[in-house]
N, C-alpha and C positions, 0 to 999 in steps of 0.2 A: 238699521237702528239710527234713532236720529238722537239728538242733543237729548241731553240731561233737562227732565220733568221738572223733577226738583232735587236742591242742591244745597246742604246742608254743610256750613264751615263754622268749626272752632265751636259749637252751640255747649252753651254752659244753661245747668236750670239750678237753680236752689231751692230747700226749702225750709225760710230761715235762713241759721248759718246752716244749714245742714247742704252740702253736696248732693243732687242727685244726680247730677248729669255734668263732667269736669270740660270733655274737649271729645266732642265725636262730629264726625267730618265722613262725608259721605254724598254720592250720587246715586240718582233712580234715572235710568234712560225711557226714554219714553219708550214704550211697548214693552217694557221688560218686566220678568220677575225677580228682585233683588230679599237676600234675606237680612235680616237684625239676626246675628247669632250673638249666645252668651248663654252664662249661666241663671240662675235665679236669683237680682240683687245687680244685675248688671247693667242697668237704665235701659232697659227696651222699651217698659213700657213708660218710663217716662218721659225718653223720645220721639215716640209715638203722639204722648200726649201733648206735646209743645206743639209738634207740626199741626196737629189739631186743633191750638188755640186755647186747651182746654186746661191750660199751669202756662204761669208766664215766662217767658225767654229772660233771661239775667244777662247774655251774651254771647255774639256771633250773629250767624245769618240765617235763615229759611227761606228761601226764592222757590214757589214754585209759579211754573209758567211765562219765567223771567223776574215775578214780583218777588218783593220781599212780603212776607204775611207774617213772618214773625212781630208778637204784640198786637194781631186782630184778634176778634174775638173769634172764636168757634163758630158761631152763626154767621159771620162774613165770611170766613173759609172753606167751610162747607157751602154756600152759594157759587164758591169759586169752582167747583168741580173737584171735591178734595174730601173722601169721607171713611170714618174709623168704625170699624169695625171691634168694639171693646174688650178687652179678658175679662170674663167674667157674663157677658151679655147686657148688665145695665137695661133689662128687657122693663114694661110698665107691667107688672107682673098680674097687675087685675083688671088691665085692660084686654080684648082680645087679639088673636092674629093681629085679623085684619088691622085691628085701630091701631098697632105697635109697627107697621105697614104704613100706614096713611101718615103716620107721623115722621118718617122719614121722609116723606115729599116735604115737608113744611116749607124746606128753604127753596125748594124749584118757583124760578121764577114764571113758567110759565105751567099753570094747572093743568091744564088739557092737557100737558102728558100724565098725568096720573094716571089715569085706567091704561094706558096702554106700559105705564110701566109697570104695573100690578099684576097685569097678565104676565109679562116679562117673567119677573119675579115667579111667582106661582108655574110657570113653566118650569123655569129652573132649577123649583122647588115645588112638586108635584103634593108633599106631603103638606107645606103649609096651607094648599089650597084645600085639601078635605079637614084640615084642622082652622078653616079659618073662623069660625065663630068660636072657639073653644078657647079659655085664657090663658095666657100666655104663663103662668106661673101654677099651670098645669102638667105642661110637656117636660118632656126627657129631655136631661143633659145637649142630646145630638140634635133636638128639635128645638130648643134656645138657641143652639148655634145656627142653626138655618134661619132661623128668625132675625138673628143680628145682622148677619150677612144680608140676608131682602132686605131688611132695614135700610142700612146705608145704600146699596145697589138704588132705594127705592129715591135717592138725590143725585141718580144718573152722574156718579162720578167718573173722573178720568185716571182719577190716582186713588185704589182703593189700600188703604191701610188696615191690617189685619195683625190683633194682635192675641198670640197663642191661642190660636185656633182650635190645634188639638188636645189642651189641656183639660185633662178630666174624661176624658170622651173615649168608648171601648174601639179598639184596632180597627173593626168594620168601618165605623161609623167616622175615624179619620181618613181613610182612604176614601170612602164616597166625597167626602169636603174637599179632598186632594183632588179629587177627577173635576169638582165643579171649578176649583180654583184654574185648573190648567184651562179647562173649558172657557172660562171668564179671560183668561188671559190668549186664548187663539181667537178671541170674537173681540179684541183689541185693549182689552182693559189693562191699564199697568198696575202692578200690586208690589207695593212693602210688607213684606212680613216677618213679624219679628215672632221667633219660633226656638223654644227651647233641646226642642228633637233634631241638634243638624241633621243627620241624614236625611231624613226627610224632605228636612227644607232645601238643603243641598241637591235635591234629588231635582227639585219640583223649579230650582231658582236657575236665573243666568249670571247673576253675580251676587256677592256676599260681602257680610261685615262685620267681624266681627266683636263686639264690646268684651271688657275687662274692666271692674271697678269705673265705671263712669267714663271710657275711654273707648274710643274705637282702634286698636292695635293693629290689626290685618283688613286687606280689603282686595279682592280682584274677582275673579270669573270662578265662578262656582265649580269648576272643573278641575283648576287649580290646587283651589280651598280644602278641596275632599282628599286632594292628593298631598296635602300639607302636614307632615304629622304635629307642625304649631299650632293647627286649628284644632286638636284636641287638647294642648297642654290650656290655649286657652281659655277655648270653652269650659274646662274643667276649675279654671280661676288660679291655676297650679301658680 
């Protein structure tokens, strides 16, 4: 394991007067899968959405790859090797597959990898390639998810952000997502995932962290975390 990808101190977001994000503090090691745990209202995903550039940072730091990115935009961060994966999908729901694919290259500075990331992608995801002319605000629940996922994969990140992945999605249909995440991460990809199902995440993760009210409370190795009966009071918001 080598040094911390990126590294997150003291990050406060507002919106408005409104708190969404107080003091959460946190490392991602490169190679590694680390979780966001918490409950619903607990700023995962608006942690998430700072590191993405995508709500402004109010205070603290975001370094990743050494840099501070905190206060770029989304479209400079993403060029950095750095890409979210949404709750929700945020998919262009009447454009097809493919074009919701092609759109996640935008920021690669170099095109000629396109088709060879497409195929990539479509490997990975077997189904969006027989679904690729079909619109994207056609498909199942679990086939938006694969789509978001190509998506971002398709700006050949180093640091894939992933948030509540298996929300909404029936038992089968998160484990297959779980098998491509592990997959994605032994073919070297590092992943944050911020994930309401600890076990799960716990299951899949090397190290954890976990939020309460806008705060990061606990933090160590995922093996730990599971064996901690404080990671359920907090997850719970008790």
């Amino acid at each position: 394991m080598t040094g911390a990808l990126l590294s997150i101190q003291h990050l406060e977001v507002r919106y408005g007067d409104l708190i969404g994000v107080a003091d959460v503090s946190l490392d991602v090691p490169e190679g590694s899968v680390v979780a966001l745990l918490g409950s619903n209202g607990g700023g995962k995903t608006t942690v998430l959405n700072a590191i993405a550039g995508l709500i402004p940072v109010h205070a603290g730091s975001i370094r990743f790859n050494g840099e501070e990115i905190g206060g770029q935009s989304a479209f400079a961060i993403v060029r950095k090797r750095l890409a979210l994966s949404p709750e929700g999908w945020r998919l262009f729901v009447q454009q097809s597959v493919e074009n919701n694919l092609l759109l996640g290259a935008t920021p690669l500075r170099d095109k000629a990898r396109v088709a060879t990331l497409l195929e990539r992608v479509y490997e990975i995801f077997p189904k969006l390639k027989e679904r690729r002319t079909q619109r994207a605000g056609t498909m199942s629940g679990g086939e938006r998810q694969m789509l978001a996922v190509g998506r971002a994969l398709m700006s050949d990140p180093k640091l894939l952000l992933l948030d509540e992945p298996s929300l909404g999605l029936a038992p089968a249909v998160v484990e297959s997502m779980y098998e491509t995440f592990e997959r994605l991460h032994r073919e070297g990809l590092t992943i944050l995932l911020a994930e309401q199902s600890i076990e799960l995440a716990l299951e899949v993760s090397d190290f954890a962290t976990v939020l309460q009210v806008g705060k990061s409370v606990l933090s160590g190795t995922a093996a730990a975390l599971a064996a901690d009966p404080q990671v359920q009071k907090a997850y719970l918001g008790a």
